[in-house]
Backbone bond lengths (Angstrom), bond angles and torsions (degrees), N, CA, C in turn:
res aa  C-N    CA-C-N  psi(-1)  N-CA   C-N-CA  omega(-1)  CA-C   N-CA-C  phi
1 X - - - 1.470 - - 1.526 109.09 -
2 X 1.387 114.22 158.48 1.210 108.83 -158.48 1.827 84.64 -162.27
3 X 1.625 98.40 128.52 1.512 99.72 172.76 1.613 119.19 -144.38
4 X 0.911 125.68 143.63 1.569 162.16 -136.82 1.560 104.29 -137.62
5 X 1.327 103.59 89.18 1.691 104.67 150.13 1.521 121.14 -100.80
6 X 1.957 84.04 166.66 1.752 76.82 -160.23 1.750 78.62 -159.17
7 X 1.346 114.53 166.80 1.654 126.19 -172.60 0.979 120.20 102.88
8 X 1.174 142.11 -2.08 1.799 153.34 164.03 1.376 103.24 -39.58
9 X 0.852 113.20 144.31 1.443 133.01 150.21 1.805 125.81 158.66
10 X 1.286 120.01 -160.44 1.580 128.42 -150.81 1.097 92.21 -124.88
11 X 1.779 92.64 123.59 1.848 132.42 -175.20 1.460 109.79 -142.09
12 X 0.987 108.91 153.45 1.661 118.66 169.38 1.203 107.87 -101.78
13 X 1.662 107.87 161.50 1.352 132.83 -175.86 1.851 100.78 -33.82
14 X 1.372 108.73 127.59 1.503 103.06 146.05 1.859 77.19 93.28
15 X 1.491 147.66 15.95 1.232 125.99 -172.90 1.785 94.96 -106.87
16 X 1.174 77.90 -158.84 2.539 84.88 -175.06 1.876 89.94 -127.95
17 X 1.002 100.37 157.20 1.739 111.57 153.27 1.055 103.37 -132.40
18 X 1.543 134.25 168.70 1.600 129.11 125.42 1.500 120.38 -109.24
19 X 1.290 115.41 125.11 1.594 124.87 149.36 1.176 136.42 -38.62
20 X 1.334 145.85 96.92 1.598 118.77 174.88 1.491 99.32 -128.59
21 X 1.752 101.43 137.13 1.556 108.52 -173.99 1.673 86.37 -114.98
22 X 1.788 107.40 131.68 1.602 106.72 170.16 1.628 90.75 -120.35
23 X 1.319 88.02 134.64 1.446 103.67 153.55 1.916 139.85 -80.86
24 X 1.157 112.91 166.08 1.597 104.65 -176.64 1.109 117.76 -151.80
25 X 1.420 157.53 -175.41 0.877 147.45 -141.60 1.040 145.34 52.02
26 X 1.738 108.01 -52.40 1.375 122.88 161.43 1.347 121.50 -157.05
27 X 1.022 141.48 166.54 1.186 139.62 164.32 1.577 124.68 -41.32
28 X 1.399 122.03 106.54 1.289 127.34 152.10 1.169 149.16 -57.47
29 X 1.476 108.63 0.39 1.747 130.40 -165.30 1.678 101.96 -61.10
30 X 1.412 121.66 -12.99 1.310 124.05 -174.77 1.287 113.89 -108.27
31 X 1.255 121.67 2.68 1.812 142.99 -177.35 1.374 93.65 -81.92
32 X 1.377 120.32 161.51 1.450 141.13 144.53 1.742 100.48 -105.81
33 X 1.454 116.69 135.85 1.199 125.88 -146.86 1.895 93.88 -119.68
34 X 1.426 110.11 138.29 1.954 104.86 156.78 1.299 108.71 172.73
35 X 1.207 95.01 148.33 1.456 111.35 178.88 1.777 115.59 -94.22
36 X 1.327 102.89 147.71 1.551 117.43 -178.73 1.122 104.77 -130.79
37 X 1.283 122.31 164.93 1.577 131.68 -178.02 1.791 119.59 -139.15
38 X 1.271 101.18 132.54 1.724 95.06 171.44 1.485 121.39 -128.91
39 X 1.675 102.32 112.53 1.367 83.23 -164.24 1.934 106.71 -98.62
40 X 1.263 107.43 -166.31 1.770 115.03 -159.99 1.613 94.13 -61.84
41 X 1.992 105.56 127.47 1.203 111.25 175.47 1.917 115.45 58.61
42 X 1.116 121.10 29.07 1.055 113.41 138.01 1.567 121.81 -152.85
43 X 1.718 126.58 -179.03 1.107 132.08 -170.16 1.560 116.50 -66.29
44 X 1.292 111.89 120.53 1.790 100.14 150.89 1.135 152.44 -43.47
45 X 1.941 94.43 130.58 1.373 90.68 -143.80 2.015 100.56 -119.25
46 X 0.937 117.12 168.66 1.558 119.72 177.35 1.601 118.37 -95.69
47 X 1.546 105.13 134.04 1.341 80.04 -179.83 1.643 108.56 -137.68
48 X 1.442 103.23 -30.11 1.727 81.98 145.96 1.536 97.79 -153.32
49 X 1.562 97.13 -161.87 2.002 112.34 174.67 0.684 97.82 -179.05
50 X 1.567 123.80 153.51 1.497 168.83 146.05 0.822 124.61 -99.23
51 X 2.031 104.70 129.29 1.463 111.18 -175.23 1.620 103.98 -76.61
52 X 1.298 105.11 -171.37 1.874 98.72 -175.44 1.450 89.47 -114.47
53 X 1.119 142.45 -30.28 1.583 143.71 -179.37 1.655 131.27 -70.92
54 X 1.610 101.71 -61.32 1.183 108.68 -171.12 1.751 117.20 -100.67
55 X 1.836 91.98 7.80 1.871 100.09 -175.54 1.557 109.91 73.66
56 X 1.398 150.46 -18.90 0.989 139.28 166.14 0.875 125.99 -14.03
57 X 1.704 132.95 166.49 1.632 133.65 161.79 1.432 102.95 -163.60
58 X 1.123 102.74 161.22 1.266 120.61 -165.26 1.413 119.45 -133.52
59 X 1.090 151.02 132.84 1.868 122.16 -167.07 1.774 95.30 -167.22
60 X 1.194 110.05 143.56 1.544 121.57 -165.06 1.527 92.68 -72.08
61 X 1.344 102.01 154.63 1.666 110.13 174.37 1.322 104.99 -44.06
62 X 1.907 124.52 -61.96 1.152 124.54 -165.13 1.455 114.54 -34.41
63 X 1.464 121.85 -57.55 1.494 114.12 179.62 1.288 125.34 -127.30
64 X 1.757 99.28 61.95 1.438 103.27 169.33 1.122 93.72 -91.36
65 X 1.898 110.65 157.01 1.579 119.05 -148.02 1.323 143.97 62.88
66 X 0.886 114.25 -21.06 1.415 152.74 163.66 1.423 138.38 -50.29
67 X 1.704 96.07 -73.03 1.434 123.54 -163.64 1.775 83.84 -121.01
68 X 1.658 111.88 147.14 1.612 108.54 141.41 1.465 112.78 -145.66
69 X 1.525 112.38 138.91 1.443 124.87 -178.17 1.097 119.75 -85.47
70 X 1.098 152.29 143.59 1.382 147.52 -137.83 1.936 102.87 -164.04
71 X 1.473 109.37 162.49 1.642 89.39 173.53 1.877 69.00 -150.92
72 X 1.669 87.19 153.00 2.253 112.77 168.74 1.568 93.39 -127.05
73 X 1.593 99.87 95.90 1.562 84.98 161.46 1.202 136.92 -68.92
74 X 1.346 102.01 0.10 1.727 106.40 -163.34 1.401 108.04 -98.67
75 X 1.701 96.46 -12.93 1.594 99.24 166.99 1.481 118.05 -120.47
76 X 1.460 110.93 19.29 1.691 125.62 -170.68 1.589 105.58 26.40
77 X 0.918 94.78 84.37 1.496 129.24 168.34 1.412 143.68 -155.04
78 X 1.260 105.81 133.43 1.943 114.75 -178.68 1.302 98.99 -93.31
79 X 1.626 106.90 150.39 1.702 91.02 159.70 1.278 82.56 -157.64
80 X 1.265 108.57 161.62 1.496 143.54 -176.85 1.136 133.51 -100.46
81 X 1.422 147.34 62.62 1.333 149.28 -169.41 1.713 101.35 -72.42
82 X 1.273 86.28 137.87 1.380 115.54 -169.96 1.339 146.42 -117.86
83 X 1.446 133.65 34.17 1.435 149.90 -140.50 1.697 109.80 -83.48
84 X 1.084 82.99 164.45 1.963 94.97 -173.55 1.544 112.91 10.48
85 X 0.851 99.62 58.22 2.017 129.37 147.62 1.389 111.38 -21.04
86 X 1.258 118.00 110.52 1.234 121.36 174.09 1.857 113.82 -102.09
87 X 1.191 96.87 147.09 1.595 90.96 154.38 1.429 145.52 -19.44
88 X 1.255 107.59 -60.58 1.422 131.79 158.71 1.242 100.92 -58.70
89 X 1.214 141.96 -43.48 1.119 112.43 -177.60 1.585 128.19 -84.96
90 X 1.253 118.26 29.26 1.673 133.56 131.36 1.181 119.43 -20.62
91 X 1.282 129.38 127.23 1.349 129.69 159.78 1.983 101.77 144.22
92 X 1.533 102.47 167.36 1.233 118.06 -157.49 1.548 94.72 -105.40
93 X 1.528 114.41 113.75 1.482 156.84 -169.74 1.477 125.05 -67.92
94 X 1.418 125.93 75.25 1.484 112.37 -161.31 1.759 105.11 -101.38
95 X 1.138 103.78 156.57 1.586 103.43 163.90 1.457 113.21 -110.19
96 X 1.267 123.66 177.71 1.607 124.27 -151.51 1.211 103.74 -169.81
97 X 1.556 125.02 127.47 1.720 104.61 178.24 1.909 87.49 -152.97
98 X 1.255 95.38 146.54 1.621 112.19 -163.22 1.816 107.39 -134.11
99 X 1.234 112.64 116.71 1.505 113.35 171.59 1.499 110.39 -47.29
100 X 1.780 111.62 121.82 1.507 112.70 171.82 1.603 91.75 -123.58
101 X 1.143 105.57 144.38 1.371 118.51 -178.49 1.806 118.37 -96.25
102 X 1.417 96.59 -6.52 1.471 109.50 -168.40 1.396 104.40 -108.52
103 X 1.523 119.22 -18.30 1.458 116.69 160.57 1.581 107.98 90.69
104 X 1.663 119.29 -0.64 1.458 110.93 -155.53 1.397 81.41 -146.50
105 X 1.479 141.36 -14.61 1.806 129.47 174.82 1.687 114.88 -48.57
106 X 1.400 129.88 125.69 1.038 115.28 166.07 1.704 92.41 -119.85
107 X 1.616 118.66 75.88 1.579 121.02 155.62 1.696 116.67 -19.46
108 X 1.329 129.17 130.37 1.402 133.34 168.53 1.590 98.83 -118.97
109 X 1.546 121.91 23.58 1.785 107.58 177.67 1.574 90.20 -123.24
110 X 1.228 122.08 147.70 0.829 152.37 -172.87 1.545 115.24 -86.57
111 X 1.371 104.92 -33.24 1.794 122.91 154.58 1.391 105.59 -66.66
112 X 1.746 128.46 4.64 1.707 116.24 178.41 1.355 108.69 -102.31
113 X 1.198 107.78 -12.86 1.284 109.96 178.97 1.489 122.23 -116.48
114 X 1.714 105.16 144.53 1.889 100.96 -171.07 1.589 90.00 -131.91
115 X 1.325 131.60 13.59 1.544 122.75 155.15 1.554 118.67 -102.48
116 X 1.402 120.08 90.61 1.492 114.99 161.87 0.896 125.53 -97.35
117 X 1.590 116.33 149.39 2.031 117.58 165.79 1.332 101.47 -90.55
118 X 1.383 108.37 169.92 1.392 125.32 177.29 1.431 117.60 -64.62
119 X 1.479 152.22 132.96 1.293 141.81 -165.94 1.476 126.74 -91.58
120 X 1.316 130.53 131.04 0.949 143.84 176.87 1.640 125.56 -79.85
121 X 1.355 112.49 137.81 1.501 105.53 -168.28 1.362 115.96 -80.94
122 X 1.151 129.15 139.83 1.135 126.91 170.93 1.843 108.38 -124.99
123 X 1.227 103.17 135.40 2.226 115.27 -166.23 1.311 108.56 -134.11
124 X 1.528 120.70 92.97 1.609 109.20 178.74 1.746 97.29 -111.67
125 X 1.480 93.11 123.65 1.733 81.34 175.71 1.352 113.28 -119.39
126 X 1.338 119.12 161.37 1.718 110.78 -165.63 1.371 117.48 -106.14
């Protein structure tokens, strides 16, 4: 599997983005799916995931309410809705998807996952 994000770009305070990570190679329907973020000079951080089975989600305090993760199996894809955008929420956007066999894991470590796409920028300035 192989995944490709794409939807980055520059908004002001209070704007929306959406994320969408597609995968290729093969089908991901057996992945648990999420995006993390690292922004300038500091550590990567998690911010949400979805299992592929049981619909779960998972999403960092910072943007619960906020943010929602979503999965299209029919188009193997995550995507990321994104509302009233803060500042902080700056930083370059990866997606991540990890074989769960139980269909219901939504992983928040970043050590759970060994499939990443390349990251997309995300710039909200106030």
């Amino acid at each position: 599997v192989q995944l490709q994000a794409f939807g980055g770009g520059s908004v002001q305070a209070g704007g929306s983005l959406r994320l969408s990570c597609a995968a290729s190679g093969r089908t991901y329907s057996s992945y648990a799916t999420a995006w993390f973020r690292q922004a300038p000079g500091k550590e990567r951080e998690f911010v949400a995931a979805i299992s592929w089975s049981a619909g779960t989600a998972s999403y960092a305090d910072v943007v619960k309410g906020r943010f929602t993760i979503s999965r299209d199996e029919d188009k193997d894809t995550t995507s990321l809705q994104m509302v009233g955008l803060k500042p902080e929420d700056t930083a370059i956007y990866y997606c991540a998807a990890e074989r769960d066999p139980t269909g219901r894991a939504t992983p928040v470590s970043g050590h759970e996952y060994h499939i990443w796409g390349q990251g997309t920028q995300v710039t909200v300035s106030s």
